[in-house]
C-alpha positions in Angstrom: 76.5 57.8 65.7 76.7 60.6 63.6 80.4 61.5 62.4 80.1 65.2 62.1 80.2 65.5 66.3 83.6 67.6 66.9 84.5 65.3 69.5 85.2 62.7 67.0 87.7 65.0 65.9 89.1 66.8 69.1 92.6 66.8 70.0 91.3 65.6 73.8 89.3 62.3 72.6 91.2 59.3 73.6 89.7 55.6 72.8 89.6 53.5 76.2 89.0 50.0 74.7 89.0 48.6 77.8 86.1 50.5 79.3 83.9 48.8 76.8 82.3 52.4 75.9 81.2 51.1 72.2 81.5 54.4 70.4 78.4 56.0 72.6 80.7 57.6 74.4 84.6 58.9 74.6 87.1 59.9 77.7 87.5 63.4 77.0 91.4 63.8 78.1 90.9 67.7 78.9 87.4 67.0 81.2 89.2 63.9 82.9 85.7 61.9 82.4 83.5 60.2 80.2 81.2 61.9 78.2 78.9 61.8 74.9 79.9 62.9 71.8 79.1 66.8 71.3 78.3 69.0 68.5 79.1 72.2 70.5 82.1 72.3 73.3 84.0 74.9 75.0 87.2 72.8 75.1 87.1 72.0 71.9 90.6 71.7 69.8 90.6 70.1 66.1 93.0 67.0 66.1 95.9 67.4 63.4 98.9 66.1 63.2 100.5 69.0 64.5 98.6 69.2 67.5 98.5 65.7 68.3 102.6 66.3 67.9 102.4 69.4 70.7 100.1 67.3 72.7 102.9 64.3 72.7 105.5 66.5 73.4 104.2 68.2 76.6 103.2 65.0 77.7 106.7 62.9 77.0 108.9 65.7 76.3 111.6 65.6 73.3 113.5 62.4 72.6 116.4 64.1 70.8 116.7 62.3 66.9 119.1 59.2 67.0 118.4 58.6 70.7 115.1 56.7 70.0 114.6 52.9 71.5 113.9 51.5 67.7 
């Protein structure tokens, strides 16, 4: 598979191990499906640490600092 696909490095990839996908193809968060790595997408958004901090957020919310389990 070629590395330079942008969903390798979009903020809506997420690895499903246990759908036994191989690398061939990715659950695209944002589409709600599985799909083949592209080159060219509309929904596309670069994974950095930043976004993939937003992205936890909206999805867990804040956990205010000295209230964490660990």
């Amino acid at each position: 598979m070629n590395e330079n696909h942008l969903c390798c490095t979009c903020l809506h990839r997420e690895d499903r191990p246990e759908l036994g996908l191989g690398g061939k193809l990715i659950y695209c968060r944002k589409k709600e499906m599985v799909v083949s790595p592209k080159l060219k997408c509309d929904i596309y958004s670069r994974a950095t640490k930043q976004s993939i901090k937003e992205l936890e957020r909206s999805i867990y919310g804040v956990i205010p600092e000295g209230e964490s389990e660990y």
